[in-house]
Kinemage of the C-alpha trace (Angstrom):
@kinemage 1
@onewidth
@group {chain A} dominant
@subgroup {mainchain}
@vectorlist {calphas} color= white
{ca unk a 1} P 25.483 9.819 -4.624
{ca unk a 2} L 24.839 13.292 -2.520
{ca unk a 3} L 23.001 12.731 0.336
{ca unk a 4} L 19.998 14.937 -0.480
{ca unk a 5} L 19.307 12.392 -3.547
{ca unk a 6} L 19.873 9.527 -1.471
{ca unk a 7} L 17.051 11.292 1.023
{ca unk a 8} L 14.151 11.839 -1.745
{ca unk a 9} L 15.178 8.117 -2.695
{ca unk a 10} L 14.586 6.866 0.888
{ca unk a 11} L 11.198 8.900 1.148
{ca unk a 12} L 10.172 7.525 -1.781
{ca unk a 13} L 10.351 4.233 -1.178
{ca unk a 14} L 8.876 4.650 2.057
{ca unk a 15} L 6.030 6.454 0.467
{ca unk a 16} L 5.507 3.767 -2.263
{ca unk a 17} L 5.797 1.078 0.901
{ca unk a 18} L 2.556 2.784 2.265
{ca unk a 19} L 0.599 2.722 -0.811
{ca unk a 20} L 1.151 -0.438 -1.205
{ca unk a 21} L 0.369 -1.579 2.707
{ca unk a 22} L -2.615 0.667 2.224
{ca unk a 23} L -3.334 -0.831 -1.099
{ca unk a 24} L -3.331 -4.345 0.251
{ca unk a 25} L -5.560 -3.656 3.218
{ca unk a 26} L -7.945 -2.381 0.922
{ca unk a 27} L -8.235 -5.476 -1.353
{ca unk a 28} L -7.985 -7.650 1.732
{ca unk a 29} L -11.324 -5.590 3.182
{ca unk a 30} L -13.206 -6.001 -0.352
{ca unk a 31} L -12.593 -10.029 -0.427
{ca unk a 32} L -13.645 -10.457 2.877
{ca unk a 33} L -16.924 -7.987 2.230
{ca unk a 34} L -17.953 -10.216 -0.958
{ca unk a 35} L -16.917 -13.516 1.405
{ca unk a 36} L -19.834 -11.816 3.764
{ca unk a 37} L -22.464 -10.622 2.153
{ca unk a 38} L -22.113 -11.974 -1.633
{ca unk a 39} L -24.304 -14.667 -1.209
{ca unk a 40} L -25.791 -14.362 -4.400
């Protein structure tokens, strides 16, 4: 493996990390908005 591949390999798994932290966050925040205010 030559260390530039190795490099975009790294930074994409870091990238795909964030999505899915950010991802996660995101569905956490909608639950606990329809746990609020979805008294329907």
């Amino acid at each position: 493996m030559n260390e530039n591949l190795l490099h975009a390999l790294e930074m994409l798994g870091q990238g795909m990390l964030s999505i899915f932290v950010v991802l996660g966050l995101i569905a956490l925040l909608v639950m606990l908005m329809q746990k609020l205010g979805g008294k329907k």
